[in-house]
N, C-alpha and C positions, 0 to 999 in steps of 0.2 A: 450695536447688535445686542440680539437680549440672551441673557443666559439668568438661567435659574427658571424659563417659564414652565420647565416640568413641575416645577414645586410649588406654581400657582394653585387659588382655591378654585374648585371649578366655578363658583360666581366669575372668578377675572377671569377667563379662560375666553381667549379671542376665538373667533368662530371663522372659518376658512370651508368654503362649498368647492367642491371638487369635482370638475366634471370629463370624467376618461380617467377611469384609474386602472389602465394595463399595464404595460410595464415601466413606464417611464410617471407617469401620475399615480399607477401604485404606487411607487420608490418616494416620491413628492411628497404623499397621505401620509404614509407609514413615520417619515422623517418629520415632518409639523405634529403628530402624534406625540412621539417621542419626546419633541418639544413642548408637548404640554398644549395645543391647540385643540379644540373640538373640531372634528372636522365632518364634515356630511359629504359621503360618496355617492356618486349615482356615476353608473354604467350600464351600457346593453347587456352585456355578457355576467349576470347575477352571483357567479361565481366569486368576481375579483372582487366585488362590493361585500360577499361576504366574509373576503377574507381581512377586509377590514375592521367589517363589523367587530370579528374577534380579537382583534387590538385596541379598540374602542370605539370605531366609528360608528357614526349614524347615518343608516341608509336613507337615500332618497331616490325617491322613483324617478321621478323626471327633474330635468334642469330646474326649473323653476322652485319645486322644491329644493335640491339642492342651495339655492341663494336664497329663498325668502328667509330672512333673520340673521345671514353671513353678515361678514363685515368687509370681506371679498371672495372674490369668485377667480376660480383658478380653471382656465378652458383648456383641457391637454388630448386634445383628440387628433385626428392623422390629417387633417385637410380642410379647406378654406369651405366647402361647402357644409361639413359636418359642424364646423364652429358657428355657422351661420345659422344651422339648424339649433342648433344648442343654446344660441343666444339669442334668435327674433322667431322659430320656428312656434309650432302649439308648443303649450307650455317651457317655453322658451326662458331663460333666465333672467332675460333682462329686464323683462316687467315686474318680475320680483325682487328687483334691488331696489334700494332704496337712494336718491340722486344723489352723489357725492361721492358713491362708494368707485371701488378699482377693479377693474376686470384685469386680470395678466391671459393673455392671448400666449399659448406656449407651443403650440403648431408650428411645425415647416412649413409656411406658406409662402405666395409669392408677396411682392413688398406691398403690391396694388393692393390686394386684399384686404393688409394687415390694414393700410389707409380707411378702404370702404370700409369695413369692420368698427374703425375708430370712430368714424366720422357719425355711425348710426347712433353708436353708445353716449357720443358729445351729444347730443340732439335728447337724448335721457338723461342728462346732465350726469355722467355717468365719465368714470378717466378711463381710457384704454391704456396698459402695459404692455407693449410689445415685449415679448419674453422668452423668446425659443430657448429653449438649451441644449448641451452636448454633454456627451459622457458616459451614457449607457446608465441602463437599471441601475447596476450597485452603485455609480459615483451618485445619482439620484437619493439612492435610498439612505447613503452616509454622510449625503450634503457636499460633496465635492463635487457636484458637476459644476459646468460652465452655464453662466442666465447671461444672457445679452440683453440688455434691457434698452428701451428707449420709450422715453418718456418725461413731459415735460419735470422740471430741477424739483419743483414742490411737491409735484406726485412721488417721485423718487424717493423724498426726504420722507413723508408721509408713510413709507410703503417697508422703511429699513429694517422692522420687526421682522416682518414676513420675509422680505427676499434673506437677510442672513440665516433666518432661522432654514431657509431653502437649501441656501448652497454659501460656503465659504469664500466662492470664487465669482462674483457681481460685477458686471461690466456695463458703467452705464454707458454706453457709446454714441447718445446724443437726445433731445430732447422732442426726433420728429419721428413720430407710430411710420416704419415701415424698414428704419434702418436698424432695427433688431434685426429684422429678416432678413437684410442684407448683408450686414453682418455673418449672418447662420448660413445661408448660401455660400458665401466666399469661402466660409471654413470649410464647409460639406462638398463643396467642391473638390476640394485640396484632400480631405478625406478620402473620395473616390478614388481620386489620382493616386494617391500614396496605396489605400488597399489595393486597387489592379495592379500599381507597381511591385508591391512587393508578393500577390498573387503568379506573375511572370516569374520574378525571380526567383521564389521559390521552386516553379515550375521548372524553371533552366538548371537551378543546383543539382534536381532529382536528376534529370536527363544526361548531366556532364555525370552523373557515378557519383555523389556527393550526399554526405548523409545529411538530409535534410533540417533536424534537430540540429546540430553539429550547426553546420550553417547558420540557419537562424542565429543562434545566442550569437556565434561570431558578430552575425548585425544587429545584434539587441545593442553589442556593445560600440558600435562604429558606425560611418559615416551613410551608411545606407537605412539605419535606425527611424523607425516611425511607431508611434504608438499604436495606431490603430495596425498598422501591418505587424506590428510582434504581437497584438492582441487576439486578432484574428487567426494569425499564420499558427500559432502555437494550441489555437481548438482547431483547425481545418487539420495539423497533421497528426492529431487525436482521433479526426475523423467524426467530431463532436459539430453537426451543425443542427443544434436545438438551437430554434431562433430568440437571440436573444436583440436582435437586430436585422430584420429583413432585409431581403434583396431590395424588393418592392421601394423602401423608404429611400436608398440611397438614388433607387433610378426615379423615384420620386421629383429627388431633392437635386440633380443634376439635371434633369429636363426643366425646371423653372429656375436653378442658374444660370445654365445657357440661354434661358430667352429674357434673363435679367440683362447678362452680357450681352446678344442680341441687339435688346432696347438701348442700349448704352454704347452700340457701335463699339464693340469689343471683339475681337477673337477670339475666342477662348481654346484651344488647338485642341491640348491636352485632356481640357472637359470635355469635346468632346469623342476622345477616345476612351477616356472611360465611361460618360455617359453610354457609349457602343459595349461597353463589356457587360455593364449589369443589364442593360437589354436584352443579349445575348441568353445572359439566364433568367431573365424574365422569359424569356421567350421557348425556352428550356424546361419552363415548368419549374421553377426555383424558387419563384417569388418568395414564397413562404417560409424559405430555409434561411437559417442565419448568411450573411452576406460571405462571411468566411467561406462557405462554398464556391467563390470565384477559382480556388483551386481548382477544383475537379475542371473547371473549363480548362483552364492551361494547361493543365496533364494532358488534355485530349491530343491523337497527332496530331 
């Protein structure tokens, strides 16, 4: 892993194209910055791209700028079509790389995708990285999130600058583009399950006369303990749901688990009763509100 590239001259100064930097590709920018990387933002939303600019980056209007002169290209946008647009659409990224180099694919998509996706890039002589991660904004922006990676052994080896300088915590979990994603399903599944679970129980504590604060820490510290439900439960009873995580994403990310499971002759019981919750407030008009808001549904009579 490299340490000291902040103190590089900027002649050494690796170049990384970034294309989606909201909250989680912000967090990504900001952290390779830091590290001492050049990196080129481009986003729809002008705002987040300038907020890089004032830490050092260099804007780029479109993807294609973004990668022309990279050394990789980092695609962190919401969805298999937008990444698609990003990398074969007009001005599309990938005419502008140069053959050899690595794309990391960092989207929740379905596994199929991440495949198509690979398979156009190989055909540009071009490595695809399967890369999703977990962990929200700040583990992003501190380098503690979770990167699933898969990708063949020598791209991996090839790529160990960038991924450590990303996150402390790299998993390569196989060498075929599409079991990142499945990877990233399975755990986002279990995510949902665990937020609606511990969304109900919170709700039940209030309802038995239980002070709900009080509660919680009891399960921060015991057997009913989930990161994401103490992370959550503890801004929902602040009444804090600036999204720092959407509804939308996780009923995203549980409708293309299930029909992963689905494909694979699987049950999934549990997915799909929380896939039914965050629907619920999608449906509710919530989409947009941090996920933490699955409270308010359980409060309801």
């Amino acid at each position: 892993m490299a340490s000291g590239l902040g103190e590089q001259p900027a002649a050494a100064r690796r170049t990384a194209g970034i294309v989606g930097v909201g909250n989680m590709g912000g967090g990504m920018a900001a952290r390779l910055l830091e590290r001492g990387w050049r990196v080129r933002a481009c986003d729809l939303v002008a705002a987040k791209v300038h907020a890089l600019v004032a830490r050092g980056a260099d804007a780029a209007a479109t993807p294609a700028e973004a990668a022309r002169g990279a050394e990789v290209l980092i695609v962190c946008v919401v969805d298999a079509a937008q990444a698609g647009q990003v990398l074969f659409g007009d001005q599309g990224a990938a005419a502008a790389l140069a053959p050899g180099l690595a794309v990391l694919l960092c989207p929740t998509i379905a596994p199929e995708d991440v495949e198509r996706l690979a398979a156009r890039l190989a055909e540009r002589g071009l490595a695809a990285i399967d890369a999703p991660m977990s962990g929200g904004p700040a583990r992003a922006r501190d380098g503690s999130m979770s990167l699933m990676v898969a990708c063949d052994a020598a791209v991996y080896a090839a790529q160990q600058v960038l991924l450590g300088d990303l996150s402390t915590k790299v998993f390569h979990v196989g060498p075929r583009p599409g079991d990142g994603a499945r990877t990233k399903l399975v755990n986002n599944l279990l995510a949902a399950v665990n937020l609606a679970g511990a969304a109900e129980a919170m709700a039940l504590a209030e309802r038995l006369g239980l002070d709900a604060g009080r509660t919680l820490a009891v399960i921060e510290q015991s057997s009913g303990q989930s990161w994401i439900g103490a992370d959550r439960m503890r801004r929902a009873l602040a009444g804090d749901y600036a999204p720092r995580a959407h509804v939308s994403l996780l009923h995203k990310d549980t409708r293309l688990a299930l029909a992963a499971a689905q494909a694979a002759g699987f049950d999934a019981a549990f997915g799909r009763l929380a896939h039914a919750a965050f629907a619920r407030a999608v449906a509710a008009g919530r989409a947009d509100l941090d996920d933490a808001v699955l409270l308010e549904q359980f409060r309801a009579p």
